[in-house]
matplotlib code that plots the C-alpha trace (Angstrom):
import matplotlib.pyplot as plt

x = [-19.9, -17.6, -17.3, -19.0, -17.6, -16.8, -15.7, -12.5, -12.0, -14.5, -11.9, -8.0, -6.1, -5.4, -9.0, -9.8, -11.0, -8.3, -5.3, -6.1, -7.1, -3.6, -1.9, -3.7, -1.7, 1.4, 1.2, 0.1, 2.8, 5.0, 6.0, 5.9, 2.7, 4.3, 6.3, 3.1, 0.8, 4.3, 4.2, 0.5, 0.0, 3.5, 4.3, 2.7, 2.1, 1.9, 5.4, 6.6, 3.9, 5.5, 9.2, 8.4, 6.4, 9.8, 11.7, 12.7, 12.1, 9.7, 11.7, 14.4, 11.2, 10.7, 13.8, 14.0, 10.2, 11.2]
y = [8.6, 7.7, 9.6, 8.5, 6.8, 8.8, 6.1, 6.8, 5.0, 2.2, 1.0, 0.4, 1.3, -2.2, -3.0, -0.2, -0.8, 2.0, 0.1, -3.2, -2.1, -0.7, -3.6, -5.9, -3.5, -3.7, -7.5, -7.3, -5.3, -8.1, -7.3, -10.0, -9.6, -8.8, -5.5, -4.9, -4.6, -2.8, 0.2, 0.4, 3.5, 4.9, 5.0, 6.1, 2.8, 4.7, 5.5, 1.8, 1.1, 3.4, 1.6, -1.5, -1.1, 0.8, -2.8, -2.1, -4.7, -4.2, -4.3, -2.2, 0.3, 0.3, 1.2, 4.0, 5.3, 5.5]
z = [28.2, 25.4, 22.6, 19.1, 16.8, 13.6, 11.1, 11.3, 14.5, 13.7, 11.3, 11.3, 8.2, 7.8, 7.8, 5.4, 2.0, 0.7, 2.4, 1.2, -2.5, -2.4, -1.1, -4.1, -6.3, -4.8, -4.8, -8.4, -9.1, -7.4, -4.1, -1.5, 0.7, 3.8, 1.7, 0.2, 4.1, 4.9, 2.7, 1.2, 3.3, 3.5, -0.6, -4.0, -5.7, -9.1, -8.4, -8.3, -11.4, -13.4, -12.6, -13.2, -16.5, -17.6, -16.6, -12.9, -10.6, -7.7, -5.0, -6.4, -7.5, -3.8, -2.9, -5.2, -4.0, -0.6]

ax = plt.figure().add_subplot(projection="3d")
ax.plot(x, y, z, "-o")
ax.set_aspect("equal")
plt.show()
């Protein structure tokens, strides 16, 4: 007998709703889509917002976030 399924196993965090909302607003933000799939789950992106609307580029925003 297998054990049921809980919803947390049904989907993969790069399936989730939360992990691709925070991908969009990474990409917005301008990282590439392969950075943004990279870190959506591993960063803050309110941290890298908050750089770039003060003039830092994304990917140097990521650098300093991680």
């Amino acid at each position: 007998m297998e054990p049921p399924i809980t919803g947390h196993e049904a989907i993969s965090h790069e399936e989730s709703p939360a992990h691709n909302w925070r991908v969009s607003q990474l990409k917005r933000l301008g990282l590439s889509g392969s950075l943004a799939e990279s870190y959506a789950d591993r960063i803050d992106w309110h941290q890298i917002a908050r750089l770039v609307k003060h003039g830092c580029s994304p990917q140097l925003a990521l650098r300093i976030v991680r």
